[in-house]
N, C-alpha and C positions, 0 to 999 in steps of 0.2 A: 616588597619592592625595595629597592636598592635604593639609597639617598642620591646617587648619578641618573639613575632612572623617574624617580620622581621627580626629580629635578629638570629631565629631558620632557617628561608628559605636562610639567607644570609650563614652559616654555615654550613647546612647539606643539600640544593637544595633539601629539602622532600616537597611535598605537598600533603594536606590526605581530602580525601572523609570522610565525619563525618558523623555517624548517630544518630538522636538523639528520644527518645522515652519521651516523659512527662508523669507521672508518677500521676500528678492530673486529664490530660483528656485527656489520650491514644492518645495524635495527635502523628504523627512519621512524621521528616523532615529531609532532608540531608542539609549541607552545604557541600564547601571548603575552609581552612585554610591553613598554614603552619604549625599550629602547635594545637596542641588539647584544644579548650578553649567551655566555656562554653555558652550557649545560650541561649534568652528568646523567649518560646513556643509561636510561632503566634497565635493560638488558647487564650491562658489563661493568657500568661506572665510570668509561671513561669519559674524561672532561671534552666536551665539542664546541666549536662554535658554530653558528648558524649556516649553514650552506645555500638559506634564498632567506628571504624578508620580502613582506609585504603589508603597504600600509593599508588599515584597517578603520571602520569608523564604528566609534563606540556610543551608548546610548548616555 
């Protein structure tokens, strides 16, 4: 986790379902974050960033 990220989870205890769609070769993949960052498509590599977010509640 990203020191802006833990910095956001340590702050606001948010954590979000990210979806993300690539845009060169339609893969679609979710992750989980604290905080909304950007991702490379398993498929092809390219850099994405999130296309929905939702926040989540963790144990």
């Amino acid at each position: 986790m990203s020191a802006f990220c833990r910095r956001a989870y340590e702050e606001d205890g948010q954590w979000l379902a990210l979806t993300y769609e690539c845009p060169n070769c339609d893969t679609s993949w979710h992750d989980e974050w604290s905080c909304e960052v950007d991702d490379d498509c398993p498929t092809c590599g390219t850099s994405c960033s999130p296309a929905d977010a939702e926040e989540i509640e963790i144990d």
